[in-house]
C-alpha atoms as one frame of an Amber mdcrd trajectory, in Angstrom:
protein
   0.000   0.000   0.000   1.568   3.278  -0.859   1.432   6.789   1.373   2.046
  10.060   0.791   4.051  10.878   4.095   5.421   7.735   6.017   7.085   8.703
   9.108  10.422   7.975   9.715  11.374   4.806  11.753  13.531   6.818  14.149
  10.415   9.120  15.293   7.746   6.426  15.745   8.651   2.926  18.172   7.669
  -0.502  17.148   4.556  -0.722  18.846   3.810   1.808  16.619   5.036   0.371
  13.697   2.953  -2.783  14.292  -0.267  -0.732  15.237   0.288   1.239  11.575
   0.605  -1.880   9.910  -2.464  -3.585  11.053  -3.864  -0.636   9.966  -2.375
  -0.089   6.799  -3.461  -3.934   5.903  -6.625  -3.633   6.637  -7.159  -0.600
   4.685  -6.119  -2.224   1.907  -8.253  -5.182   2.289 -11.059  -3.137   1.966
  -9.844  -1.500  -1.299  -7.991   1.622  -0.531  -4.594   2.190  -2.521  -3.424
   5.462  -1.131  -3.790   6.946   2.569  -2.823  10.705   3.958  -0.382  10.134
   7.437  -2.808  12.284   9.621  -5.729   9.595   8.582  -3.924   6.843   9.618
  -2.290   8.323  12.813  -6.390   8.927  13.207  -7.195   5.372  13.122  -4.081
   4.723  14.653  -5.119   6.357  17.729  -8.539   4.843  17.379  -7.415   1.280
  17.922  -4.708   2.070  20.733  -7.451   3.176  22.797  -9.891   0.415  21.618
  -6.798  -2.111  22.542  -6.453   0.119  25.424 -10.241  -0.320  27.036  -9.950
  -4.201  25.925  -6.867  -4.744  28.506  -7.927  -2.533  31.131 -11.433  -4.543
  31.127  -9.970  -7.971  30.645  -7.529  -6.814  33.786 -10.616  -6.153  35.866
 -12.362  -9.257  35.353  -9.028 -11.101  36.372  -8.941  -9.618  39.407 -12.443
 -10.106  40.168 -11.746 -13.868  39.622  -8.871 -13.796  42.270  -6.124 -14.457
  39.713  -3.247 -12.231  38.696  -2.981 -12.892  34.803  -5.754 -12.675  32.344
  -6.761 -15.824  30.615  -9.231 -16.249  27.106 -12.393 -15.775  29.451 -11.892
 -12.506  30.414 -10.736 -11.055  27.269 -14.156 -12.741  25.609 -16.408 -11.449
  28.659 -14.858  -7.972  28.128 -15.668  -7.970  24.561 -19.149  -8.744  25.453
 -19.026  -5.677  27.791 -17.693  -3.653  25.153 -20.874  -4.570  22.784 -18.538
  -6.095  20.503 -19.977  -9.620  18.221 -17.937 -12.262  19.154 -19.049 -15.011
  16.754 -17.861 -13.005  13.916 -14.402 -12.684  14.585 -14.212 -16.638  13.585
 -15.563 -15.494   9.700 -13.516 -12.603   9.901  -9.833 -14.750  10.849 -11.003
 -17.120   7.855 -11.357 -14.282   5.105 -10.072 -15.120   1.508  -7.822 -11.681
   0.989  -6.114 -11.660   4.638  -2.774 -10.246   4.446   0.459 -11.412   6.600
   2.395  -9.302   8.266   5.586  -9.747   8.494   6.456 -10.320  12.640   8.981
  -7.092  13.441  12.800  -7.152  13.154  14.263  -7.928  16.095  17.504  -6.226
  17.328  20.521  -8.175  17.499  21.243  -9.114  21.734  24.103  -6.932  22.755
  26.899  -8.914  24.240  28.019  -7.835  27.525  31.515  -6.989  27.753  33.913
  -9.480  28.819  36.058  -8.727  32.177  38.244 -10.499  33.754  37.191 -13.163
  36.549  38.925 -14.278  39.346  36.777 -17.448  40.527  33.372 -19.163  40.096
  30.110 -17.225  39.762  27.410 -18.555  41.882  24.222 -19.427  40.169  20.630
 -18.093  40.640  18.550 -19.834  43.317  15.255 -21.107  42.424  13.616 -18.305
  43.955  15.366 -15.883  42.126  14.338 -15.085  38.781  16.767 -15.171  35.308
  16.648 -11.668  34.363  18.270 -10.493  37.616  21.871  -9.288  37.456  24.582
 -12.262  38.339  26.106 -12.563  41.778  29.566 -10.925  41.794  32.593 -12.618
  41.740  33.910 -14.524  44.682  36.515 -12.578  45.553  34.410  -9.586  45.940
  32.883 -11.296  49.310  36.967 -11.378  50.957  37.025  -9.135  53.795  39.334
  -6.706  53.838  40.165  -4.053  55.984  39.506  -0.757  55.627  42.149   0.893
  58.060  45.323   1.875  58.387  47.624  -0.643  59.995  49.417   0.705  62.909
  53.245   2.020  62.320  55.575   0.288  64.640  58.504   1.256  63.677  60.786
   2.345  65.928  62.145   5.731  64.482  58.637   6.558  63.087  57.098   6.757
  66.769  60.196   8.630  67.601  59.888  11.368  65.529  56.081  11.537  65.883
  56.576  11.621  69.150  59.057  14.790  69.359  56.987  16.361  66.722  53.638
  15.822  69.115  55.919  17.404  71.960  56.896  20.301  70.026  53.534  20.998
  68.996  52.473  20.711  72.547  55.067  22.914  74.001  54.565  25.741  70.896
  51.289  25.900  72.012  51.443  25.756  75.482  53.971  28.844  75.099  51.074
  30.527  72.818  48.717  30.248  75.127  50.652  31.262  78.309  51.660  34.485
  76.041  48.143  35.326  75.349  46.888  35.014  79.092  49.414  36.449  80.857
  50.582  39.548  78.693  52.959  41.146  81.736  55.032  38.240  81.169  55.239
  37.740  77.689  57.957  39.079  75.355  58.562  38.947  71.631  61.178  38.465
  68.854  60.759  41.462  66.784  58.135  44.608  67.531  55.880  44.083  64.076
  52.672  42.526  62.461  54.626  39.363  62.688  55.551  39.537  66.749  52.508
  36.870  67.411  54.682  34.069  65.349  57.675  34.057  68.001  55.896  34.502
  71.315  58.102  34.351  74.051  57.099  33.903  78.017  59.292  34.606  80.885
  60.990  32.245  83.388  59.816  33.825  86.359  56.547  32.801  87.406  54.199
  32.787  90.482  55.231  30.542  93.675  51.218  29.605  93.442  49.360  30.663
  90.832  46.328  28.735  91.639  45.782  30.454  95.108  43.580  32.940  94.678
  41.355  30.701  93.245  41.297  28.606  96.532  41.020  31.805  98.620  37.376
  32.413  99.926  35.805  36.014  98.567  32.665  36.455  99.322  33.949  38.835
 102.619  36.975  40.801 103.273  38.471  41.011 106.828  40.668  43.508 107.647
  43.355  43.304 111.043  41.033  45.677 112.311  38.210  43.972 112.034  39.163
  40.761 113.911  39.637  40.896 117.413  42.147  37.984 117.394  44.348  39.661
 115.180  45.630  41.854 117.503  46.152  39.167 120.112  48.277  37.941 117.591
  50.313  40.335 116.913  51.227  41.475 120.389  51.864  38.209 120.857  54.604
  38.041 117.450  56.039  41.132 119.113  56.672  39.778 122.335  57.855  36.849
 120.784  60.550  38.514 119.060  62.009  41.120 121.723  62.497  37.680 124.397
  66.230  36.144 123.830  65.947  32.292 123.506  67.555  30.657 126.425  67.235
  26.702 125.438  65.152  24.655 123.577  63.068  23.622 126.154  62.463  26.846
 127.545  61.250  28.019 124.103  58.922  25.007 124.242  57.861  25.882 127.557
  57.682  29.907 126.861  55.263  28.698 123.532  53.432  26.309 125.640  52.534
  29.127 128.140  51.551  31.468 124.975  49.111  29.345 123.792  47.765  28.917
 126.887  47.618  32.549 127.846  46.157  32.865 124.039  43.499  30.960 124.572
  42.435  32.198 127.873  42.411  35.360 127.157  40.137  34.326 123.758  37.619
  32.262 126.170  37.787  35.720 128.692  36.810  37.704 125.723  34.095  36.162
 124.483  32.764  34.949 128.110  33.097  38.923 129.142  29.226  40.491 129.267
  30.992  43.910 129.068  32.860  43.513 126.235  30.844  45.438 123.534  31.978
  43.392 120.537  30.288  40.155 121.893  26.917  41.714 120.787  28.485  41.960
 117.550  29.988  38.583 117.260  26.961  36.647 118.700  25.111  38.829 115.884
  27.374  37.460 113.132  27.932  33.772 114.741  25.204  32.466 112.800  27.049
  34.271 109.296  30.332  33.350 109.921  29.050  29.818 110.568  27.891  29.561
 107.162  31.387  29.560 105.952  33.476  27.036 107.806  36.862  28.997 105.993
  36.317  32.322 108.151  35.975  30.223 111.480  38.396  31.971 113.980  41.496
  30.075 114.744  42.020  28.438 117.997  45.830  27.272 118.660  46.422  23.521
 120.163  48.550  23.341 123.353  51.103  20.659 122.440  52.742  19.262 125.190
């Protein structure tokens, strides 16, 4: 049968090029010679949505049935549905001028590439189907391990080891430059003086003291009445001449004695003014067992 315009094969697919021949045959069986493209696309489309309506109501009637492919009875029972005479198709399959069509060209398989195997493939199980992918090779299922081993060698972990120590002390010197600038010190007075930080040698005897110290008061010598008794008792100290050891134990012995009797006198004395005071801020200075006054222990 000739046409005017036949598409080319690259635009249309074969689905399409079986659909247009159907077409195209039965045109001429009827006793056309010549067709326009747009007429037969028309009829084209005509019978891909007749086909279409066919599958989707043979489908239905499957699953109604409970069954998961169609079989001859419910493509004929959708053809009934459709309105369609099903006795004739038997005249119409035994005509006198039926054409053949050819079946399609089929495209030559595509080898896959060969590579280069190291063992056995295992085959499919009989649960898995054929057109799966293979199972790799065997030596793909070989752990190995994806870390680093460890270095032991000897001058290796020596110089990673100075090189960790240097990095360590750089930045320890860094950091001790930043914090404490009254004792750090530089190479050369420019944008670059942060590069070559230098600290001094001379440090603090404790530099963690203050934080120990308690600051939530501040007591002055004035302030504490045991202070003074403290001090006199320095001064005296240190205008006596020591005579021998044991009369410097005995003389300290006495002191402490004397210190804390005059302490218990204090505080026991209903005249003494300050005892208001101090009974006042017992229950304060409690609170804090740091600012406790100090008692001294009579050794003996």
């Amino acid at each position: 049968m000739e046409s005017s315009t036949y598409p080319s094969n690259s635009a249309i697919s074969a689905r399409r090029k079986v659909l247009f021949a159907a077409i195209s045959a039965t045109c001429q069986e009827i006793g056309f010679h010549s067709a326009d493209n747009y007429v037969l696309d028309v009829l084209m489309q005509m019978f891909q949505a007749f086909l279409s309506e066919l599958s989707y109501s043979a489908k239905c009637f499957t699953e109604h049935s409970g069954r998961s492919e169609p079989l001859a009875g419910d493509v004929y029972m959708a053809l009934i549905e459709m309105g369609f005479n099903v006795p004739s198709l038997c005249q119409y399959a035994q005509r006198s001028n039926r054409i053949m069509i050819p079946n399609p060209s089929q495209m030559p398989k595509q080898q896959p590439p060969k590579i280069l195997q190291t063992g056995k493939r295992r085959p499919h199980p009989s649960y898995i189907p054929d057109y799966l992918p293979p199972f790799p090779d065997s030596h793909s299922y070989i752990g190995t391990p994806t870390y680093k081993q460890p270095v032991t060698d000897y001058e290796t972990l020596r110089e990673k080891s100075s090189m960790q120590k240097r990095d360590v002390e750089r930045a320890l010197t860094r950091f001790m430059a930043r914090t404490s600038t009254s004792n750090s010190y530089s190479l050369f007075a420019d944008k670059q003086s942060h590069l070559f930080p230098l600290i001094g040698i001379k440090m603090n005897n404790i530099p963690y003291i203050s934080a120990l110290l308690p600051k939530d008061r501040i007591w002055n010598a004035q302030d504490n009445q045991f202070q003074s008794i403290l001090n006199a008792n320095k001064k005296s100290s240190s205008t006596t001449t020591p005579v021998t050891s044991s009369s410097n134990i005995t003389g300290a012995a006495d002191d402490a004695i004397k210190l804390n009797e005059s302490i218990d006198s204090i505080d026991d004395d209903p005249l003494n003014p300050n005892n208001s005071q101090n009974n006042n801020n017992s229950v304060d200075v409690i609170e804090n067992p740091f600012l406790l006054p100090p008692k001294i222990v009579n050794f003996q």
